[in-house]
Each structure stands twice: as structure tokens, then as C-alpha cells.
TORBA-963537 format. One record per residue: x, y, z of N, C-alpha, C in turn. Coordinates in steps of 0.001 Angstrom, whole numbers, plus 500000, padded with zeros to 6 digits. Layout:
// TORBA-963537
XYZXYZXYZ
...
//
This chain:
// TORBA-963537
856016235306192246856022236408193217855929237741192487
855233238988192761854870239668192480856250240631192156
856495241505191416857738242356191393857990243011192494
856311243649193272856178244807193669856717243711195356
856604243115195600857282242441196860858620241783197211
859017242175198457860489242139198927860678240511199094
859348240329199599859526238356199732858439237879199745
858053236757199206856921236555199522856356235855201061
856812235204201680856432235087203461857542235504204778
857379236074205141857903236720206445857563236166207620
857990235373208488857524235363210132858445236463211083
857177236344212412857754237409213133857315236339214270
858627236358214860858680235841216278858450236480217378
856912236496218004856877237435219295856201238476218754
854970238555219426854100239107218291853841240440219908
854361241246220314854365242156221161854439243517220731
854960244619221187854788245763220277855191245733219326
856626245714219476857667245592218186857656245168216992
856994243501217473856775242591216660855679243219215937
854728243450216593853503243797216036853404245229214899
854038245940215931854446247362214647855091247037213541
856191245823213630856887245512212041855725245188211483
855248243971211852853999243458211249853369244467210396
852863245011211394851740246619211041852295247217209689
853557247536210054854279248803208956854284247813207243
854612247084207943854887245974206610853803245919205639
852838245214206264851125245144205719851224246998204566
851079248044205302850766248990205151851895249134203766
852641248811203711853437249363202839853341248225201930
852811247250201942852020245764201111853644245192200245
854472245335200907856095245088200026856560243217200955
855053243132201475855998241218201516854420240387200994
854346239043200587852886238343200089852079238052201575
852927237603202370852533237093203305853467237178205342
852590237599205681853363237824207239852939236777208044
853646235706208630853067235065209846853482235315211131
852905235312211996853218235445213527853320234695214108
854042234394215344853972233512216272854033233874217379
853787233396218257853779233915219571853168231826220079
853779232650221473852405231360222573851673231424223273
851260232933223312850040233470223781848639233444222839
847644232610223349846926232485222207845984234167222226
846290234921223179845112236309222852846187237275221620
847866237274222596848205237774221770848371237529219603
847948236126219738847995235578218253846247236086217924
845463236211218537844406236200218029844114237931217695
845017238799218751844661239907218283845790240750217285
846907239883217052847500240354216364846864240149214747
846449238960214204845539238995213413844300240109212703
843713239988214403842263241096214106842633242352213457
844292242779214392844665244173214100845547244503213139
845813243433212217845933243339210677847751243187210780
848340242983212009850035242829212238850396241776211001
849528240694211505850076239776210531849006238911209548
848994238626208556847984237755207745847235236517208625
848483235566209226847655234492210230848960234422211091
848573233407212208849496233677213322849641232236214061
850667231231214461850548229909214648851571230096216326
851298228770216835851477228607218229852883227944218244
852954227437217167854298226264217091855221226718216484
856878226917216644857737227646216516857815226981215069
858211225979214656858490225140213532857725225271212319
856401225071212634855097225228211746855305226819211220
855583227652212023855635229161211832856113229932210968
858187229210210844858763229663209914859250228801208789
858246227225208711858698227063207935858109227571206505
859130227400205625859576227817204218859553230108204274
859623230109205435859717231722205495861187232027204972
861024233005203647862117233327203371862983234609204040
862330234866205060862907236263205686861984235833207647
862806235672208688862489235650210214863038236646210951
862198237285211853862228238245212449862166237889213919
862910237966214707863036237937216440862700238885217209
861422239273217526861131239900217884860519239656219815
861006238826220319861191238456221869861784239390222885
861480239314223608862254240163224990863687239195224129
864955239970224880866645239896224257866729238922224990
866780238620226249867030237403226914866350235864226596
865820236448225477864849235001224899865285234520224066
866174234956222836866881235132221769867452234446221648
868768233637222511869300232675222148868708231459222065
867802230877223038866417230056222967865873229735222070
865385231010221343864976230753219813865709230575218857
866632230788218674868011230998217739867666229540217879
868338228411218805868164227080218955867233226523218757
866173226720218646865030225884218898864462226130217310
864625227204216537864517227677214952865540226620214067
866509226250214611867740226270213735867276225452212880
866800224006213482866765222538212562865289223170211233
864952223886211668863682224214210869863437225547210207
864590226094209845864888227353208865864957226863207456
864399227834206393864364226931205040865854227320204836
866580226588203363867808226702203140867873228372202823
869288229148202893868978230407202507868645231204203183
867792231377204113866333232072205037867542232980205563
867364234412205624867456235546206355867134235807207898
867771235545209175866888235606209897867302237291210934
866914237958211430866919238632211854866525239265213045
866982239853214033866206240510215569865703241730215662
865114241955216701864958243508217172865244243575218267
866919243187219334866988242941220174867770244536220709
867659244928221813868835246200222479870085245936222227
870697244868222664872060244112222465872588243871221763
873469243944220542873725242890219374874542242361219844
876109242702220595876992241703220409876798240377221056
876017239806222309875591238507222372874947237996221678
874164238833220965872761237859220261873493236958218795
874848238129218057875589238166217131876321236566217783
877040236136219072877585235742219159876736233853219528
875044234528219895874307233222219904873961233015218542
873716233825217200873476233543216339874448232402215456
875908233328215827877096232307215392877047230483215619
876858230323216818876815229549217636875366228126217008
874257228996216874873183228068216605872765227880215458
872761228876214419872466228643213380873500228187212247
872438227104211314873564226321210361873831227239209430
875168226340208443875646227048207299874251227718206663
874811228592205914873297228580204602872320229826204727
872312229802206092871232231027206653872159232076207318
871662232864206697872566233984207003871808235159208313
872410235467209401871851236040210072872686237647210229
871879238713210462871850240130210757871038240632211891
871837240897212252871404241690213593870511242964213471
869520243564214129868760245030213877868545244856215081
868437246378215457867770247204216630866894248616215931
865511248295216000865250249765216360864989250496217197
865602251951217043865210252820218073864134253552217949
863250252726218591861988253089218753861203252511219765
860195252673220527859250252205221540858326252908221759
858179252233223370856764252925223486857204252680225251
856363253372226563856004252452227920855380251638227756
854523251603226759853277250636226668854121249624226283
853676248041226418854264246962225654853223246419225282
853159244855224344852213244024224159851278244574222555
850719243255222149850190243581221083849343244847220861
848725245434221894847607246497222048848050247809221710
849321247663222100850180249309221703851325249069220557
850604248230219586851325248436218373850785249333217753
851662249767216706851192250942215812852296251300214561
851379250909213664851866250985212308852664252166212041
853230253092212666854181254058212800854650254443213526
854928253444214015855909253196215530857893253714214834
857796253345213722858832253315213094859405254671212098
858321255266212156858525256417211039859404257682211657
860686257565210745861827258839211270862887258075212684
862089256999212802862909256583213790864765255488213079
865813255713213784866600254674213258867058253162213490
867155252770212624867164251254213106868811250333212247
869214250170213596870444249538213167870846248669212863
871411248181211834871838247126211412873326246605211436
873190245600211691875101244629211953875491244054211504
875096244030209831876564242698209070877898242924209309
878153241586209048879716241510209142880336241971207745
881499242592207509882095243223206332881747242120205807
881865240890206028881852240034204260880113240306204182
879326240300205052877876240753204605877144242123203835
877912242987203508877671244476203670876596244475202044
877742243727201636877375243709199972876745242331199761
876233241442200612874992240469200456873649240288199932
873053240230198899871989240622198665870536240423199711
870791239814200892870044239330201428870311241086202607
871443241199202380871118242372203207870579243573202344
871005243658201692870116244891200727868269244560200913
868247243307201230866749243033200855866092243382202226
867068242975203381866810243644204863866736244853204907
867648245896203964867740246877204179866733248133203550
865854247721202434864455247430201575863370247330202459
863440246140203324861925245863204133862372246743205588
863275247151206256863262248405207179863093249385206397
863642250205205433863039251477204511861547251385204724
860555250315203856859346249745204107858211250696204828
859621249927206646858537250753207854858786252056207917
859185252983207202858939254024207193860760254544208260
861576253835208527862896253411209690864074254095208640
864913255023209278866117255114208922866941253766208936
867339252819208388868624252270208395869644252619208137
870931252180209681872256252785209417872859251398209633
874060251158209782874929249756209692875965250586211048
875490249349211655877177249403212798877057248263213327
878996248001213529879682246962214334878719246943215678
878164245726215857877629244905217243878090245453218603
879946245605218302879977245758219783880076247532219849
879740247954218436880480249820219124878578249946219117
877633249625218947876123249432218942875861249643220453
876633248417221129876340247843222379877065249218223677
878258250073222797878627250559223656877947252341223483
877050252444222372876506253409222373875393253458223185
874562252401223089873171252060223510873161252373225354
874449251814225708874398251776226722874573253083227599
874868253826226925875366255233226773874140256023226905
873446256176225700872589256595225571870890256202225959
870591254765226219869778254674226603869827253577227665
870805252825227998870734251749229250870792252555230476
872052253072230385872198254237231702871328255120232161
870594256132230656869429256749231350868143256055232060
868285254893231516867082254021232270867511253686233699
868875253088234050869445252692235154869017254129235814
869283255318235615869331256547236419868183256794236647
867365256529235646865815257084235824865337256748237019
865322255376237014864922254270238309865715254130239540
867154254695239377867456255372240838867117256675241646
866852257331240714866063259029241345864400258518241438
863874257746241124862327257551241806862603256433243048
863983255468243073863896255290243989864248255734245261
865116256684244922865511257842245614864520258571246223
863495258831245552862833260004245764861743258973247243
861389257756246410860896256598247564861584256764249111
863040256642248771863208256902250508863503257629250843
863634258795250673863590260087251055862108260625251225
861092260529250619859766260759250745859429260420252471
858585261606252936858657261661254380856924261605254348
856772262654253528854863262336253549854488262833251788
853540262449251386852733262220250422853373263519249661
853514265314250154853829266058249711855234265789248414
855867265239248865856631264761247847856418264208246260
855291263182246921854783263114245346854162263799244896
853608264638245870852500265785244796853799267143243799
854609267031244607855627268332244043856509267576242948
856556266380242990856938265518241869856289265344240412
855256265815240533854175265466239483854758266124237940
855611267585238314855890267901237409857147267319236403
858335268326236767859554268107236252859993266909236320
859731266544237763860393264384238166859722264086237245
858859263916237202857848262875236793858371263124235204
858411263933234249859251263887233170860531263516232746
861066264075233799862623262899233651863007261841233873
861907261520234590861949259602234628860579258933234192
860311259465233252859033258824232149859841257370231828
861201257237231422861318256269231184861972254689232166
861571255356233576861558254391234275860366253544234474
859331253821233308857656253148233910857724251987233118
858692251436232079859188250399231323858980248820232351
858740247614231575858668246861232279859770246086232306
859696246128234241861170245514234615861844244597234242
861234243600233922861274242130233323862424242443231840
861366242899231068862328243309229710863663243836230046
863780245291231380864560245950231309865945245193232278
865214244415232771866218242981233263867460242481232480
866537241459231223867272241104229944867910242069229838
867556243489229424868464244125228920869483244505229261
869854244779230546870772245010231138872310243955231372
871527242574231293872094241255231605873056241318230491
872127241477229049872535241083227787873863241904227172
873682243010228105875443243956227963875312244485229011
876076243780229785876833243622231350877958244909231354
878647244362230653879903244503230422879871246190230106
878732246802229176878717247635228558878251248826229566
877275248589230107876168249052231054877135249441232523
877745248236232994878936248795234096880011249623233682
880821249928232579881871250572232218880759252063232437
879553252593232050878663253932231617878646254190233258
878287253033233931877426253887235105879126254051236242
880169253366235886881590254113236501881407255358236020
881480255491234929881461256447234228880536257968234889
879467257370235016878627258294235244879090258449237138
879207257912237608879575257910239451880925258858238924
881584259012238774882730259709238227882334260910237900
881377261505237122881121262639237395879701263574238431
879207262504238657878125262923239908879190262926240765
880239262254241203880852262817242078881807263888242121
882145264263240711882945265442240406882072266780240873
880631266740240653879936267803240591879374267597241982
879617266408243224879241266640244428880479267499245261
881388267446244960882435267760245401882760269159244800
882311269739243380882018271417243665881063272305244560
880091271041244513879116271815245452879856271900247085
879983270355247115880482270709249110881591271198248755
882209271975248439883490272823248679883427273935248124
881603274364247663881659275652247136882296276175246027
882724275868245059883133275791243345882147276324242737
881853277681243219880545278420241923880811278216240812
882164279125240243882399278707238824882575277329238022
883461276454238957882999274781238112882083274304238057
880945274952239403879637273972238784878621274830238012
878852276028237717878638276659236511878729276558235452
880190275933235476880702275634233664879930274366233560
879998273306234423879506271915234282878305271964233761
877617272631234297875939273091233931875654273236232710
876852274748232770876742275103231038876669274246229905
878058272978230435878325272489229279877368271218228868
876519270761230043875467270041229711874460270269228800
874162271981229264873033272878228705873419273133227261
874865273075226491875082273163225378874997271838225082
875928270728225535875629269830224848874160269131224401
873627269525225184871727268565225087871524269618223701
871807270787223587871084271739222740872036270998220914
872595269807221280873071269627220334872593267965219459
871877267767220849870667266459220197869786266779219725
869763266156218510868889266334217160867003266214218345
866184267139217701865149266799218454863896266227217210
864481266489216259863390265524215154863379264500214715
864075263531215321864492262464214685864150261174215815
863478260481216067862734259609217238863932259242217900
863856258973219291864479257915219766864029256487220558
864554256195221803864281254727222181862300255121222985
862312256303223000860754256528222844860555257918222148
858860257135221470858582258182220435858428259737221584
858627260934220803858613262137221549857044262647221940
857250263358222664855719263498222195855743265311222203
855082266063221666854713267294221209853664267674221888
854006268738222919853230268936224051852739270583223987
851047270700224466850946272318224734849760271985226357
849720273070226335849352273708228538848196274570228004
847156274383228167845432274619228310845090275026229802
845221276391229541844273276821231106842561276774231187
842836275979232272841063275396232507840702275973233625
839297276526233826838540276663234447838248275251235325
838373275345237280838261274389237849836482273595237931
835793273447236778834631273369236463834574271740235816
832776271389236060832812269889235418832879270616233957
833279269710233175832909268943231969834298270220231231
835222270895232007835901271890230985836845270927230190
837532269500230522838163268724230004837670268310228645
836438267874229211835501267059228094835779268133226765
835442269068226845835490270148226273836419270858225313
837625270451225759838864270746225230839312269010224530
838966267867225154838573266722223751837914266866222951
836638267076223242835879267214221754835813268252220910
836581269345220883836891270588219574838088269724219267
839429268909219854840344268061219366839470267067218736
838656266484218792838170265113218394837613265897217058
837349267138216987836110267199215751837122267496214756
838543267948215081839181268277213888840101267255213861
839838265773214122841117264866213663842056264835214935
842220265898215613843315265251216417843483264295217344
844171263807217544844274262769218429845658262491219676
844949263015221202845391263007222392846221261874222473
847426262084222279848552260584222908848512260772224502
848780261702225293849546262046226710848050262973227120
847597262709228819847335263319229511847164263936230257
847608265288231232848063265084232685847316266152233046
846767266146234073845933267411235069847755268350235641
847941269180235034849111269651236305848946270880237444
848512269395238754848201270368240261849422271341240451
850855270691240211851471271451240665852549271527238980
853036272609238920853580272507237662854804273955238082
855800273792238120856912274999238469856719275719236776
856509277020236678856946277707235987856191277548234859
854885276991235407853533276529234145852681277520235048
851881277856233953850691278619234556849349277774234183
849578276898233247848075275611233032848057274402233691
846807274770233537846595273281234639846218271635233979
846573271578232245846514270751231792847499270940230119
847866269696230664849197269109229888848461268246228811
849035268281227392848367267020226210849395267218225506
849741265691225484851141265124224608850070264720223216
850702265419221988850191264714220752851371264614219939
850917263782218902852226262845218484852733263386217102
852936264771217001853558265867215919853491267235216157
854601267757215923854271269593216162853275270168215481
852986270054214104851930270105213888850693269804214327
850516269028215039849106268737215520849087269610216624
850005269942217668849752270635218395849529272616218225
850361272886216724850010274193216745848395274396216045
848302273442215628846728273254215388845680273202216039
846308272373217130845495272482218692845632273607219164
846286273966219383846520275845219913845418276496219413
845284276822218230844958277604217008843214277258217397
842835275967217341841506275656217280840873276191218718
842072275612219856841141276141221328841381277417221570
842441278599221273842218279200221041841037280337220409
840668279755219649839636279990218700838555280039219546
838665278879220636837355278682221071837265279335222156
838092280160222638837775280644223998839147280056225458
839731279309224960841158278606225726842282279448225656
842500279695226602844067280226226950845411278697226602
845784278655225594846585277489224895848068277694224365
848913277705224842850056277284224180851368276212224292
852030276308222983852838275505222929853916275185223924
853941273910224310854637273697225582856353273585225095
//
């Protein structure tokens, strides 16, 4: 085996974004001999291949990892224990196996459970995504600046098998930090289960309350940004919820507890408490780090006033297309509170966007940073 590599074969179970971006990052940073994939989708195995995720890619769970000295779980979370079982009899001696699940403390507690002496298992989550799912919206820097957590147990900390985990996340370009499973489970839920639960009650909210179409058009703006991350697919966001029950109900008491603190300044007229409440939201948010990724990548946005004319779009792509940049986010904004452009473009660094400024500018565009 080469010096310059962390192991020489890797499988990745579940060859979907996640899966596919480890894949991706891995290749790119050339620090394992060999990546295999699996999946049981034969398009998703065939295009994870084409798109260089993994070296080759097999249908059969067994065939997949065997003699892999390092396995990666990369499945929707509710799939996890399934595989945990169905891997066990056919892990080489030794083998590292590892997740990318939301949850750790069940997965920690199916890992216990299924896998034999010998193989040592660690838990990871990264915080990172996408709306998009599936092999197609992988991307080899899905991971970069983003953090990704890891869960040995104290007798694991100083394992060499975790140092070597902790080597191939560096790799993808991923902060690794170490935390206990269950204080993981009670952050996550905190920070990103609940906002999802909320997201998807204010659009469904907005559903029955909607009297005629006007609603969604006045939605287009601000709503429609604060629940970007309700467009997630339900299915996944199912598992996830299931997989810390426990965690997810203690946040959203939590949260009914103070939506109702702040319904009850309003109907009783409390200017000043629901002033301070405001405030102290408005300070606290100003105290989340904004460079550092979370459970979706950010995106870096500027507002292009267009002329209501054909081809002015086209137009404002191709001076972006001629200098490299590249459009993540699109939006026409009909109605936009407190915007004066009528088009929105998410690109995926501040830099790219003061560049974009600078160039349409240049060209005749009224452009700035959003």
C-alpha cells in the first residue's frame, strides 16, 4: 500500500448524495487505493461510477465490503440498523465501519447490538446537504468548511482506527469534532430537526389559510426563504424524526412554550416584552457563525434589475458563464418586500458574487449584493 493512502479499499453503502460526495471528495484528494459502492439501484451504481464517486460499484451487500478495510453507511437513518445486520457475518476482521446518519444515539445502540467483536464501529454525521438528493446532486465539495461529527466512546478516542477516520474526513475537505451520541442527538434536534418540523408547519399553515392564489404570489419572497428547508424529502425526513423521538418532542415542547409566551404578549398588548423578545432573537441569530456550512450549504446571493424584455436573463447568464461563474439558485422576484430587483442568483461563495456584481455592473446592470 502506498504511504500516500489512508487505506487501501473503502466501501460506501448507499451511493445517494452523501454517499456519493464522500465518494467524490475522497477520489479528489486520491488518500484511499480503492472506493467501492453499493447501492441496489442499478442507475444509481452505474452513474455513480461514470461520475467518478467510486472506482466500481456492486449490487450485493456481501460481495461489496468484503475485505474493505474501512465501511461507510451512507442510507437514509432508518435503514441503518438493517444494514448493520445484514453486513455483520461479512465484515473483514478489524474493518472500521462507519455512518452518515442525523441520529447517533440509536444507530450507536444498533451498532452495539449487531456487530461482532473485532470491528470497531464510530458513528459520523455531517453537517452538510443539499434539497437535492440522489446520486445527480453529488458534489465533490459538498463537504468543504462544513462539520462533521464524530462519536467514539472514551475507550475509542485514542484508537488508531479513529485517528485514521479522523484523516479520511480531514480528506473531504470536513471539520471533524468528537461528541457523545446522545448530547449530538440533543443538539441536532435543536438546531436542525425542529427547524425542519417548523418549516413544514408554516407552509402548511400558509395551505389552509390560503383563500386564493394571492397568497402564494406574496409568499414568493421572505416565506419562501424561511422554509427552503421544508422542500427536503419526506421519506428521509420521516426516518429522521423517528430515529430521535425522544429528542425532537422534548425541542418542539420547548418551542410551543415560547410561541405561546410571545402569543400572549401580543393578545394582551405587552409592547415592551415583545420587543425585548424580538430583540433578543435579533441578537442572538447575529451570533451564528455565518461562514462555516451548515445542514445546507449557504448560498451567496445578489438582486439584478432587469428590464421586462426577451432574452435580458439570457444575458445576465452568459457575461456569468464567460467569466467562470457558476449560477447555483434562481428566482424571477414578482413580488419581493423591500427588494427593488426583479431577479435573485444564489452562487456558491461571496466571492463569486462580488465578482458578479463587478462584471454586470460593468456591463450595463443595476447589481448588488444581496
Amino acid at each position: 500500500m502506498s504511504m500516500s493512502k489512508l487505506c487501501q479499499r473503502l466501501a460506501i453503502v448507499g451511493l445517494g448524495l452523501i454517499g456519493g460526495s464522500f465518494g467524490m471528495a475522497l477520489r479528489r484528494a486520491d488518500v484511499v487505493g480503492e472506493i467501492i459502492g453499493i447501492d441496489t439501484d442499478p442507475n444509481a451504481r452505474e452513474d455513480a461510477v461514470r461520475m467518478g464517486a467510486v472506482h466500481r460499484a456492486a449490487g450485493d451487500l456481501a460481495m461489496g465490503i468484503r475485505q474493505a478495510e474501512v465501511v461507510v453507511i451512507a442510507t437514509p437513518v432508518g435503514q441503518i440498523p438493517r444494514v448493520l445486520q445484514a453486513m455483520a457475518a461479512h465484515l473483514a476482521p478489524g474493518a472500521l465501519v462507519t455512518d452518515v446518519g442525523s441520529s447517533k444515539g440509536s444507530v450507536f445502540l444498533a451498532a452495539k447490538e449487531a456487530l461482532p467483536p473485532g470491528v470497531v464501529f464510530i458513528g459520523g454525521h455531517p453537517m452538510a446537504g443539499s434539497e437535492r438528493g440522489g446520486i445527480a446532486a453529488a458534489d465533490p465539495y459538498l463537504f468543504e468548511n462544513a462539520f462533521y461529527v464524530l462519536t467514539p466512546t472514551p475507550e475509542q478516542k485514542d484508537h488508531y482506527l479513529t485517528g485514521k477516520l479522523l484523516e479520511l474526513v480531514q480528506a473531504t475537505g470536513a471539520r471533524p469534532i468528537f461528541m457523545d451520541p446522545w448530547e449530538h442527538d440533543r443538539v441536532v434536534a435543536a438546531v436542525s430537526h425542529l427547524p425542519h418540523m417548523v418549516a413544514a408547519a408554516l407552509v402548511n399553515t400558509l395551505a389552509k389559510a390560503a383563500s386564493s392564489e394571492v397568497y402564494f404570489s406574496l409568499a414568493a419572497g421572505g416565506f419562501r426563504d424561511t422554509t427552503r428547508i421544508a422542500g427536503g424529502d419526506p421519506y428521509l425526513w420521516r426516518d429522521i424524526f423517528l430515529s430521535n423521538k425522544e429528542r425532537v418532542l422534548e425541542m418542539i415542547d420547548e418551542f410551543q412554550g415560547v410561541i405561546r409566551s410571545m402569543r400572549d404578549m401580543l393578545a394582551l398588548g405587552q409592547e415592551a416584552e415583545l420587543v425585548a423578545a424580538l430583540d433578543d432573537a435579533r441578537k442572538v441569530r447575529q451570533e451564528i457563525p455565518a461562514k462555516v456550512k451548515g445542514m445546507l450549504a449557504p448560498l451567496y446571493e445578489l438582486v439584478v434589475v432587469l428590464a421586462d424584455e426577451p432574452g435580458a436573463i439570457g444575458r445576465v447568464a452568459i457575461l456569468l458563464a464567460q467569466e467562470g461563474i457558476n449560477i447555483v439558485d434562481i428566482e424571477i422576484l414578482r413580488v419581493r418586500e423591500g427588494e427593488g430587483g426583479t431577479l435573485r442568483l444564489g452562487l456558491g461563495n461571496r466571492e463569486s458574487v462580488q465578482r458578479a456584481v463587478s462584471v454586470l455592473r460593468a456591463a450595463g446592470f443595476t447589481a448588488r449584493e444581496r
